[in-house]
C-alpha positions in Angstrom: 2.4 -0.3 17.8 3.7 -3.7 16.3 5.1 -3.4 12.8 3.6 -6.2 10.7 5.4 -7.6 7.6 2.3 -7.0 5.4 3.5 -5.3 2.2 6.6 -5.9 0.1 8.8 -3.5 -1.0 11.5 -3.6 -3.8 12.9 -0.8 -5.6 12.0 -0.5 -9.4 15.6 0.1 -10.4 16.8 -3.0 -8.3 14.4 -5.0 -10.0 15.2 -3.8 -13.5 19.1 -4.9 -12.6 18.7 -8.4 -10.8 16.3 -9.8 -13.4 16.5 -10.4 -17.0 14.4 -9.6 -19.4 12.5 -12.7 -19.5 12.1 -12.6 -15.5 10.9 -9.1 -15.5 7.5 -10.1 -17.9 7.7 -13.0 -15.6 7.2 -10.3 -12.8 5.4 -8.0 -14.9 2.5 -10.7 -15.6 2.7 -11.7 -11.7 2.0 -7.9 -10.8 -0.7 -8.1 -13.5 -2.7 -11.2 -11.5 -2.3 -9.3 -8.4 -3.8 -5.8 -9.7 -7.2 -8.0 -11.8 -7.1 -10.0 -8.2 -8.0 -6.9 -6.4 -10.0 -5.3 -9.4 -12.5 -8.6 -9.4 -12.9 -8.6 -5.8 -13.5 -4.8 -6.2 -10.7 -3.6 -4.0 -9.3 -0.2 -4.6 -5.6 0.5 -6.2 -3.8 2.0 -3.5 -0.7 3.6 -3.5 1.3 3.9 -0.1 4.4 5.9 1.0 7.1 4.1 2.4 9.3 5.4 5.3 12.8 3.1 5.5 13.3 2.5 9.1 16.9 3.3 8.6 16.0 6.8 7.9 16.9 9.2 10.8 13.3 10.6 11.1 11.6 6.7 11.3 11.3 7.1 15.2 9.2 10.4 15.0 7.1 9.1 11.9 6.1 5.9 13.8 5.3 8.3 17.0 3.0 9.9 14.5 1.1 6.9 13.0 1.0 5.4 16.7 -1.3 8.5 17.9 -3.2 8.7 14.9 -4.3 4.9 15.3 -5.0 5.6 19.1 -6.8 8.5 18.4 -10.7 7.4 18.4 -12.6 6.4 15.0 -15.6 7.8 14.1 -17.2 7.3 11.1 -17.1 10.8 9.8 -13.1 10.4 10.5 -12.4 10.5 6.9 -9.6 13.2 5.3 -8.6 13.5 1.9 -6.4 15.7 1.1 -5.6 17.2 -2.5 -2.0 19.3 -3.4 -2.9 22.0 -5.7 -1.5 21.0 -9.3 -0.5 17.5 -8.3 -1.3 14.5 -10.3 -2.1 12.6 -7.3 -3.1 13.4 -4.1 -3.3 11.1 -0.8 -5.9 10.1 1.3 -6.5 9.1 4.5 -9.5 6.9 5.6 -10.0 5.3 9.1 -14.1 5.0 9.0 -13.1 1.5 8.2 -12.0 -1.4 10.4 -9.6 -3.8 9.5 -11.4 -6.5 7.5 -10.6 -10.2 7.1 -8.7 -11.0 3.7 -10.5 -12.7 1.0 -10.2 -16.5 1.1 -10.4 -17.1 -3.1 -7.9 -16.0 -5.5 -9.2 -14.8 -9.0 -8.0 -16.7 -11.5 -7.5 -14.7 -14.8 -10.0 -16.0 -17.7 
């Protein structure tokens, strides 16, 4: 399995430290486009768990992900999965293939 750089990752309290006040709404406004991007081109707001590969369990989580994505897809191969009394649960949905990304940006009106 070949780790892509595909996401970007900062910590919220790093973020609050390094910028100022003015750069954070900077940031905050940035985040906004993004999020009305995705909304217009009616792409879901996902939320994702990240694992840092300096953790001492990364090896056996990858070993995990890479025989989920060998396992066969079938469209019924869909799992949701809901923690009694949790605000949010997490889903899992591989009836999809990877699709190409959208060539337009939204602009904000």
């Amino acid at each position: 399995m070949k780790l892509e750089a595909r996401f970007l990752v900062l910590k919220r309290v790093d973020i609050e430290a390094a910028l100022t006040e003015y750069e954070l709404r900077i940031f905050q406004r940035m985040v906004t486009c993004v999020d009305e991007y995705r909304a217009y081109h009616g792409k879901p707001q996902n939320s994702y768990v990240v694992i840092n590969q300096d953790e001492p369990y990364f090896p056996a989580v990858l070993k995990l992900m890479e025989a989920a994505e060998q396992a066969p897809l079938k469209a019924e191969d869909t799992a949701q999965r809901r923690s009694q009394g949790a605000k949010d649960g997490w889903e899992i949905c591989r009836a999809k293939q990877a699709q190409t990304p959208e060539a337009h940006r939204h602009t904000a009106e």
